[in-house]
C-alpha positions as CSV (number, residue, x, y, z in Angstrom):
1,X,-34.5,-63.9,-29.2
2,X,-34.9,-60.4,-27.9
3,X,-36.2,-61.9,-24.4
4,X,-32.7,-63.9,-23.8
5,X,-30.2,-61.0,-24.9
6,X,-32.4,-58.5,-22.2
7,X,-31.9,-61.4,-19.1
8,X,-28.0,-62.0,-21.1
9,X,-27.5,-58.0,-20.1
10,X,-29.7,-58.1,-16.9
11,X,-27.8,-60.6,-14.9
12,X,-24.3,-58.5,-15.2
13,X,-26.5,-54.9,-14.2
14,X,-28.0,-57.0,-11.3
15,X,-24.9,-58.1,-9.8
16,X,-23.1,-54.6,-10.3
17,X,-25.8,-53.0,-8.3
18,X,-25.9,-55.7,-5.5
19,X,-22.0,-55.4,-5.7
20,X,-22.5,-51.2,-5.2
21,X,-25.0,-51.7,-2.5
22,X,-22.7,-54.2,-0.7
23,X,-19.8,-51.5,-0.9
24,X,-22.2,-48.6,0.0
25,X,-23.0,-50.5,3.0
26,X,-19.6,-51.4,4.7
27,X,-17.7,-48.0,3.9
28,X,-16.4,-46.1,6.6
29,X,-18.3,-42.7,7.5
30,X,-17.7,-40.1,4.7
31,X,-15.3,-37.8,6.2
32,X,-17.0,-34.8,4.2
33,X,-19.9,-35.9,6.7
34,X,-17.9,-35.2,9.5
35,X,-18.6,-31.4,10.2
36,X,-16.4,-29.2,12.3
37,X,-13.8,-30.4,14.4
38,X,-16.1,-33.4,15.8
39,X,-15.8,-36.7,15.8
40,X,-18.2,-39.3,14.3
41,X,-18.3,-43.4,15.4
42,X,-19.4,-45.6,12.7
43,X,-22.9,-45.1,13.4
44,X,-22.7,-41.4,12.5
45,X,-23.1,-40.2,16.2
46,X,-21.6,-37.1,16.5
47,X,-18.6,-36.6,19.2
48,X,-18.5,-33.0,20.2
49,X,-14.9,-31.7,20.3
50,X,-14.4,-28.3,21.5
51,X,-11.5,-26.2,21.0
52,X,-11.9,-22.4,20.7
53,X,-13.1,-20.6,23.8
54,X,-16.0,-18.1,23.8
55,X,-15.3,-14.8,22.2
56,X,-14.5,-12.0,24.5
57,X,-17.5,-9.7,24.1
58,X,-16.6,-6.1,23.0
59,X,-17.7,-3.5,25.9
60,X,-16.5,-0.7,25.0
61,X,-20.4,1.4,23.9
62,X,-18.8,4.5,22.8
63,X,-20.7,6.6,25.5
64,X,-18.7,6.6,28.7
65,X,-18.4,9.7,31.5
66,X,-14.7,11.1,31.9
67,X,-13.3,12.4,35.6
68,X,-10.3,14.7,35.2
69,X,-8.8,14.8,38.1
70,X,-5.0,16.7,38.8
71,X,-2.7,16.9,41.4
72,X,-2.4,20.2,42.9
73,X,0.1,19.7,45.5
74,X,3.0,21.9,45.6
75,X,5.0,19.3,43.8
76,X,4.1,19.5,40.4
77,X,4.5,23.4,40.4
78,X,8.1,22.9,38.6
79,X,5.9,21.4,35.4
80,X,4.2,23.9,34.5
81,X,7.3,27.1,35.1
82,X,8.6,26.3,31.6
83,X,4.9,27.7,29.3
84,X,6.2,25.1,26.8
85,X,6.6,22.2,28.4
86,X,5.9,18.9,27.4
87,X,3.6,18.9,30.3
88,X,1.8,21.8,29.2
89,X,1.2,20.5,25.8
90,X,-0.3,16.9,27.5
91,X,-2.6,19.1,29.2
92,X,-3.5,20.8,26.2
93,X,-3.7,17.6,25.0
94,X,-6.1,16.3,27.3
95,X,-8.2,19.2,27.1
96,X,-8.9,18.9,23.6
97,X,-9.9,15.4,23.5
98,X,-12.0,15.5,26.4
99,X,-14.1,18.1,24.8
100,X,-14.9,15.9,21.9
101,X,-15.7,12.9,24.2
102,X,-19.2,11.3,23.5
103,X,-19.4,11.3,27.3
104,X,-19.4,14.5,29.7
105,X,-16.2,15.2,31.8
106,X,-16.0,16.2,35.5
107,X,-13.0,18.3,37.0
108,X,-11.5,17.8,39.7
109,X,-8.3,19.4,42.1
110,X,-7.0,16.9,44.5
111,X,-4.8,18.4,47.5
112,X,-5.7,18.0,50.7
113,X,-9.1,17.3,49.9
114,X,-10.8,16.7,46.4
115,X,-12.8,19.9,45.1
116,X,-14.6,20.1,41.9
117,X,-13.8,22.8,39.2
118,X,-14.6,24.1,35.5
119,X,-13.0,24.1,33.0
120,X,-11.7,27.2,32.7
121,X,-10.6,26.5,36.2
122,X,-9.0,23.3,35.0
123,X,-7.0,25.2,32.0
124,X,-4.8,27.2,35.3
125,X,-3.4,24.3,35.6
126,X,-1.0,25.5,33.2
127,X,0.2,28.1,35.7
128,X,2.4,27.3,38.5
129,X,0.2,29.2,41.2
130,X,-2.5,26.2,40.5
131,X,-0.3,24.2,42.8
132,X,-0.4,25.0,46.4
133,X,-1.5,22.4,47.9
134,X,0.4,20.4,50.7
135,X,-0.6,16.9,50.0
136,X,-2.3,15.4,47.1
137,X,-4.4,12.4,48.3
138,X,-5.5,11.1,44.9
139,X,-7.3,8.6,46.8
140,X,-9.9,9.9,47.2
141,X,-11.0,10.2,43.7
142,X,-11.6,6.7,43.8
143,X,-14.7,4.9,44.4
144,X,-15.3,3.2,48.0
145,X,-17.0,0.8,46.3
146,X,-17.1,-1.0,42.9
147,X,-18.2,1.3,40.5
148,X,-21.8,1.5,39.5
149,X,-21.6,4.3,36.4
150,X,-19.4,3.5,33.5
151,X,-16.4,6.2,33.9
152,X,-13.1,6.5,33.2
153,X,-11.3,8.2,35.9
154,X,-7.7,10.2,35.0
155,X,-5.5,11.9,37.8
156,X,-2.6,13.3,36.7
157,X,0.2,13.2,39.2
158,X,3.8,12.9,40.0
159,X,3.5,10.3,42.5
160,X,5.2,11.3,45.3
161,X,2.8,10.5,48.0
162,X,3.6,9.2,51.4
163,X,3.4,5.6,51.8
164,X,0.0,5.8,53.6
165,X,-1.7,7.5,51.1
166,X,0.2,4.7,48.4
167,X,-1.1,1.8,50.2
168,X,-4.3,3.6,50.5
169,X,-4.9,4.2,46.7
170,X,-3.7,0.8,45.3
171,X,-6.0,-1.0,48.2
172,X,-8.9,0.7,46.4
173,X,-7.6,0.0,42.8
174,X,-7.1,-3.3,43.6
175,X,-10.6,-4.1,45.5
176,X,-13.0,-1.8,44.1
177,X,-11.7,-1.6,40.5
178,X,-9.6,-4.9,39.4
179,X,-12.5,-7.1,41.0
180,X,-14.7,-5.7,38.7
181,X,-14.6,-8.0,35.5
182,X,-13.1,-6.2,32.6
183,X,-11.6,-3.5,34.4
184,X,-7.9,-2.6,34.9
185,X,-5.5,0.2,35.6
186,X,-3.6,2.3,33.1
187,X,-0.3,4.1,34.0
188,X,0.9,6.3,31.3
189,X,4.6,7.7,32.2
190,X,6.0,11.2,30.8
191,X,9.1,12.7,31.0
192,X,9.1,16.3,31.1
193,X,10.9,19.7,31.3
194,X,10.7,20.3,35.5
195,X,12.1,23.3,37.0
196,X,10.9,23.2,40.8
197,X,10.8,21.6,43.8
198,X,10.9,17.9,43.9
199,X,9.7,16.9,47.5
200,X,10.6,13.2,47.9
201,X,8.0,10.7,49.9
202,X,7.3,10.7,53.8
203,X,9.9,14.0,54.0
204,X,9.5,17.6,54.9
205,X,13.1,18.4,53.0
206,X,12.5,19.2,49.3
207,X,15.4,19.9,47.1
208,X,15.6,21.9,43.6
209,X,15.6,20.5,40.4
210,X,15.5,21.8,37.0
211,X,15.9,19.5,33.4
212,X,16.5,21.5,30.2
213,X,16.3,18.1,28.5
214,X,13.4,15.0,28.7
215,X,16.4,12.6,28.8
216,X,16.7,14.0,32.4
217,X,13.8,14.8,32.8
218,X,11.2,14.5,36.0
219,X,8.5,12.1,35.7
220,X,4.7,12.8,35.7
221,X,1.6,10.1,35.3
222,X,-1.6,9.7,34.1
223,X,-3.6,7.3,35.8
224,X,-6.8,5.8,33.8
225,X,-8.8,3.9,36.1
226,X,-12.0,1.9,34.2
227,X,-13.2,-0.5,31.4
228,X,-9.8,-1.7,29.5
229,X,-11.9,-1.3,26.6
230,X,-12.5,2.3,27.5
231,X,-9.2,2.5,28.4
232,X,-8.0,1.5,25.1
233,X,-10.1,3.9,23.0
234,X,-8.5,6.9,25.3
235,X,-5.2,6.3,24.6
236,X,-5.5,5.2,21.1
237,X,-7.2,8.9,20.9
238,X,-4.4,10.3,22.5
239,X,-2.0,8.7,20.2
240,X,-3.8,9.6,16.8
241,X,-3.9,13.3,18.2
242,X,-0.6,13.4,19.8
243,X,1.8,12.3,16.8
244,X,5.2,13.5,17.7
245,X,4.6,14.1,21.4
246,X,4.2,10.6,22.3
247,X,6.5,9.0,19.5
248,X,9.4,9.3,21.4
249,X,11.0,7.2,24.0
250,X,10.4,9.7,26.7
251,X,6.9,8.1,27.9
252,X,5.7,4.9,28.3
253,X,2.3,2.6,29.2
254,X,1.3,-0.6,31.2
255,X,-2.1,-1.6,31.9
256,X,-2.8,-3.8,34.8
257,X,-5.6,-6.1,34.5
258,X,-6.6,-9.6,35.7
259,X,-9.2,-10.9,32.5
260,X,-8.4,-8.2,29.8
261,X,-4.7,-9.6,29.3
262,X,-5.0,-10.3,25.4
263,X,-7.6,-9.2,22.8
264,X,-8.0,-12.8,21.3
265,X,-7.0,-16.6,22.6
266,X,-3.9,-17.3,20.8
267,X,-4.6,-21.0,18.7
268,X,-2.8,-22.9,16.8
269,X,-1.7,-20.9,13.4
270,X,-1.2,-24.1,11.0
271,X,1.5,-27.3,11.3
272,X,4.7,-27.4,12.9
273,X,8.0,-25.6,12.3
274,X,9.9,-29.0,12.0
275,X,7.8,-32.6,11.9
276,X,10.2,-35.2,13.7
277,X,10.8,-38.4,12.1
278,X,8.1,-40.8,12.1
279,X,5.4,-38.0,12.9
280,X,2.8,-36.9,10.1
281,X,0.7,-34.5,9.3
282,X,-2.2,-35.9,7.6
283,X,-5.0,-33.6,6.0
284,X,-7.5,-36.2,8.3
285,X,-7.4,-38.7,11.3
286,X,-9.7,-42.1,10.2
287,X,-9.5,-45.3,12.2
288,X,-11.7,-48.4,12.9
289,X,-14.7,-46.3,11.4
290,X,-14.2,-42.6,13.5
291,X,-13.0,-39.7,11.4
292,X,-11.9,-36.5,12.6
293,X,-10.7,-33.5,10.7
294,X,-10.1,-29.8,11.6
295,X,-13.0,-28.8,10.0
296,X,-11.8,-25.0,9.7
297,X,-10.7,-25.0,13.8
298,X,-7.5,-24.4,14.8
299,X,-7.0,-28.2,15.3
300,X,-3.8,-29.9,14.8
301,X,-3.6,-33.4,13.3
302,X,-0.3,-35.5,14.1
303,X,0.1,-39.3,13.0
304,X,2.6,-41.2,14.9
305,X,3.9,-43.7,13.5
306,X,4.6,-47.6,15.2
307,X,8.3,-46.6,14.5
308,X,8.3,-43.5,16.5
309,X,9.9,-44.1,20.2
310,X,10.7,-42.2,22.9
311,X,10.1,-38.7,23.1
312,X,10.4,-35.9,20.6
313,X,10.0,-32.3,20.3
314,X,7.8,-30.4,18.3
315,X,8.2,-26.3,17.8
316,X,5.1,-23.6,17.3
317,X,5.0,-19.8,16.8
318,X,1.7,-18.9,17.5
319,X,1.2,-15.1,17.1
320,X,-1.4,-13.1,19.2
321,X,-3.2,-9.6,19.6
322,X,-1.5,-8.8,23.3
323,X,-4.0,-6.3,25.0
324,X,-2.4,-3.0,23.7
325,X,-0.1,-2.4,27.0
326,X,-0.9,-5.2,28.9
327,X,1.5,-6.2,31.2
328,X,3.7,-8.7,29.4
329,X,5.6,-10.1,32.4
330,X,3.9,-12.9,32.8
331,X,4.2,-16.1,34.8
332,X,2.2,-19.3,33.3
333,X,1.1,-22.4,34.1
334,X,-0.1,-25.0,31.2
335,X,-3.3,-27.7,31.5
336,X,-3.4,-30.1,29.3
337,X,-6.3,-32.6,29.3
338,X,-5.7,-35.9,26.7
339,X,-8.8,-38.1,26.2
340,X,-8.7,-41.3,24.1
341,X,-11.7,-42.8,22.0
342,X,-13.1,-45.6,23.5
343,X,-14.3,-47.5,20.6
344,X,-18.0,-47.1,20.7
345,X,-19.3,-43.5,21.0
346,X,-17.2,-40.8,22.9
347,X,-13.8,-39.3,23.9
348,X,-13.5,-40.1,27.4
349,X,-10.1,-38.9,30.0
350,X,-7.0,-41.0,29.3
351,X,-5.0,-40.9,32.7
352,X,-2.4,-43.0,31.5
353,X,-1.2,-40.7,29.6
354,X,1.0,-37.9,31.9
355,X,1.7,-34.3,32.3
356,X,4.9,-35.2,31.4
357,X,4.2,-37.3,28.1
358,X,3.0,-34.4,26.5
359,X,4.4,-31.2,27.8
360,X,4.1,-27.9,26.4
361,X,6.6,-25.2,27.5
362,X,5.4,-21.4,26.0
363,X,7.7,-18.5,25.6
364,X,6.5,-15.2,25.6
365,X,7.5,-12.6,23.1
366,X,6.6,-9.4,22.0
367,X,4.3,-10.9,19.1
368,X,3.3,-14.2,20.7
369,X,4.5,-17.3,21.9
370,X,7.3,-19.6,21.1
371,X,5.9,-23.2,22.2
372,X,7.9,-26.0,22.6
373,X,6.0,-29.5,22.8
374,X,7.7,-32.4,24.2
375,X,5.7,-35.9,23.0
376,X,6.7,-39.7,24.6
377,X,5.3,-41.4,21.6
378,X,5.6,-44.5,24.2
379,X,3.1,-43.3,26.1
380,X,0.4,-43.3,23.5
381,X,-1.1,-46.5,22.3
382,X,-2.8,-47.6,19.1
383,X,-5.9,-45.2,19.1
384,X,-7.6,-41.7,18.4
385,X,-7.0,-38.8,21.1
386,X,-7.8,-35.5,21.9
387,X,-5.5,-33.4,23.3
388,X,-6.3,-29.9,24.8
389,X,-3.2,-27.6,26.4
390,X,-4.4,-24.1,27.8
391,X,-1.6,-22.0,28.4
392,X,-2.6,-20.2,31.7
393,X,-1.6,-16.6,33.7
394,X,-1.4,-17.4,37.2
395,X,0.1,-14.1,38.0
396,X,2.7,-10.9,37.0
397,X,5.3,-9.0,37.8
398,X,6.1,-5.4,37.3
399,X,7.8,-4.8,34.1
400,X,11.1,-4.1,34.0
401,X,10.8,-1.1,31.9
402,X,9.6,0.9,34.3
403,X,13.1,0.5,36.4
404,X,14.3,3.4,35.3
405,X,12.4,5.7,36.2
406,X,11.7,4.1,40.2
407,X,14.5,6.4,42.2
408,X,15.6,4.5,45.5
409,X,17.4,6.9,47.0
410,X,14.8,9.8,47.3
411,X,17.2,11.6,46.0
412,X,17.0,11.6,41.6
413,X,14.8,14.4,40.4
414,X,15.4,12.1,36.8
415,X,13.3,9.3,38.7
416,X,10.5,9.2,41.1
417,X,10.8,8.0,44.5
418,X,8.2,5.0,45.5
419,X,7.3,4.0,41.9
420,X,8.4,0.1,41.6
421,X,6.0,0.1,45.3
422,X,3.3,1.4,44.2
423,X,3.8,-0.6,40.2
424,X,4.9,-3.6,43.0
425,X,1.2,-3.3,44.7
426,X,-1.0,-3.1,41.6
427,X,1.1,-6.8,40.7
428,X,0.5,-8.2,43.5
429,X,-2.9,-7.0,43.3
430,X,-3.7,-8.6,39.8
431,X,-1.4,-11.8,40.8
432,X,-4.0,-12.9,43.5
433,X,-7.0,-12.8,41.3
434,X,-5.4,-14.7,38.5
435,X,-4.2,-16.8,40.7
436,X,-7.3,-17.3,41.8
437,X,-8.9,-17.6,38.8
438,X,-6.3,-18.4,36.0
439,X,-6.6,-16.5,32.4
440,X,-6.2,-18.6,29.6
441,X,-4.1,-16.8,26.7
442,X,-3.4,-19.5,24.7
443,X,-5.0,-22.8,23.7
444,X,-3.4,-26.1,21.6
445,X,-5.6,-28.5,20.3
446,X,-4.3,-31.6,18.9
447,X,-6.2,-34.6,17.5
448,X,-3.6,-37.8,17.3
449,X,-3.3,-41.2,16.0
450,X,-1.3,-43.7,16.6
451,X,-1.1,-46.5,14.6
């Protein structure tokens, strides 16, 4: 009696375990099993898909040599007339915080030729009899050559040079300094109380000017020449030691680099602004066996669905950390690379679909990028893809800010004569080496279906 009530109860447990092995067997891969941001075919193979680039390594080692440099042509004597100038105090300034640098700091006085000096030496500078000099080739405090010892170079001027002696520095910015891979060029603008000579570029006729206020004030420049990173920590120094000095409107700061152009690749912050009609955003992607998911990544997952026709746009606001000064006039370029699933085990290139079918058009701001995507749902058929868009700096222009202060008529002791030039150069400069090699600032991955 007991034998046939066990095989009455042993038949049912037997065929609910064949039925559980039969379902174990044909389910699709678990898309817990599917890692980060990769695709898997049924077999479990995994299908690498990369989105974030390689992190840009930190350089700055906190050890770096400093090279003071000042103009002591007879041009900037109408600085330093007024003891309290807002020149005075940057020098002051300066002073002070190149003492406490980790690093040791060399001074220099450029005129006619480039002679070394103490500090003590350096503190006349203060003085209108430091300046007697009859030219100020700051070129050559520059390297001939790229530069072999990590330093940052600073040479305080006014920037009225002749145009030989222009050409000649930003030749040697641009070939022995912007080559170098995370380098750039820093040029940090002050107005100021002058009371002096102004002597305007390739002329032997000087004229008097004197500015009680910084609105109308004559312009003088730092120029930091090294690492960005090193470049960075400087002027975040100055910053945190000068407070109320440089919190007004009466200086200002571009740094002109061709790889250093934002601290971090700017990626996809999350889903869409507005999802269009017949578009999804599913928290996975899963057809014919092949799951893919974001996994953490800043991967996008859109579902079109068979309804969907014709093209539609799709908004993003990505925010991103803009190297602090970096030039911000950019001009861009966007490659976008779509791969389709083939069915059996990888993503491979799907030509069919255009540039135009999915076009991404990026806005710059001051806190990132406004992206507009433009999708022809026609042009996608039933499937999985890929879809990679790098926004791309191709080259940049000399921001506009600095307008202002560019005097074209030789003639403004409020402006200085051959600024946009010399700002004009140090563009150009950076625009053929991202041309040549384009930076990518911004990167949109998408994974799609369409069903």
């Amino acid at each position: 009696m007991l034998s046939q009530m066990s095989c009455r109860f042993a038949y049912p447990i037997l065929l609910l375990s064949m039925l559980i092995a039969l379902l174990s067997a044909c389910k699709p891969v678990s898309l817990e099993a599917i890692g980060v941001a990769e695709g898997k075919s049924v077999s479990g193979k995994q299908i690498g898909l990369p989105c974030q680039l390689p992190a840009q390594a930190n350089e700055f080692g906190g050890k770096y040599l400093v090279n003071l440099a000042i103009d002591g042509s007879a041009s900037m004597a109408g600085f330093a007339k007024n003891s309290n100038s807002r020149y005075n105090k940057i020098l002051e300034l300066l002073d002070n915080i190149t003492l406490v640098n980790p690093g040791q700091v060399e001074y220099a006085r450029v005129a006619e030729n480039v002679k070394k000096m103490s500090r003590a030496e350096f503190q006349q500078a203060k003085t209108p009899s430091f300046y007697t000099g009859k030219t100020n080739k700051i070129a050559d405090v520059l390297e001939t050559s790229a530069p072999k010892t990590e330093k940052l170079v600073m040479i305080i001027t006014d920037l009225q040079q002749d145009d030989g002696d222009t050409k000649q520095a930003t030749k040697k910015l641009v070939d022995n300094y912007l080559q170098t891979p995370g380098y750039g060029v820093a040029i940090w603008g002050f107005k100021s109380e002058f009371d002096g000579l102004v002597y305007p570029p390739n002329s032997s006729s000087p004229y008097p000017y004197a500015a009680a206020k910084l609105d109308t004030g004559h312009p003088f420049y730092i120029l930091l020449v090294g690492k960005v990173s090193t470049i960075n920590d400087f002027t975040k120094q100055i910053r945190a030691q000068g407070g109320a000095l440089l919190g007004d409107p009466h200086n200002q700061l571009s740094i002109f680099s061709p790889d250093r152009l934002v601290e971090e690749v700017a990626y996809l912050p999350g889903n869409p602004q507005d999802l269009p009609e017949n578009y999804t955003v599913p928290p996975s992607l899963l057809l014919n066996g092949v799951a893919l998911k974001d996994g953490g990544q800043p991967i996008g997952l859109l579902e079109i669905g068979a309804r969907a026709v014709g093209k539609t746009k799709i908004k993003y606001t990505l925010p991103t950390k803009t190297a602090k000064d970096t030039v911000s006039s950019w001009i861009t370029q966007v490659s976008t690379t779509v791969k389709k699933y083939d069915g059996q085990s990888s993503f491979g290139v799907d030509s069919t679909v255009k540039p135009t079918d999915f076009q991404v058009s990026p806005e710059v701001t001051d806190r990132g990028f406004n992206l507009n995507l433009d999708i022809n749902s026609d042009a996608f058929s039933n499937g999985l893809y890929y879809v990679t868009s790098d926004v791309q700096v191709t080259a940049v222009k000399t921001p506009s800010q600095w307008d202002d202060w560019n005097d074209a008529s030789g003639k403004n002791g409020a402006k200085t004569a051959g600024l946009k030039e010399f700002l004009d150069s140090l563009s150009v400069g950076v625009s053929s080496l991202t041309k040549a090699k384009p930076v990518t600032v911004a990167r949109l991955c998408h994974g799609i279906q369409k069903n």
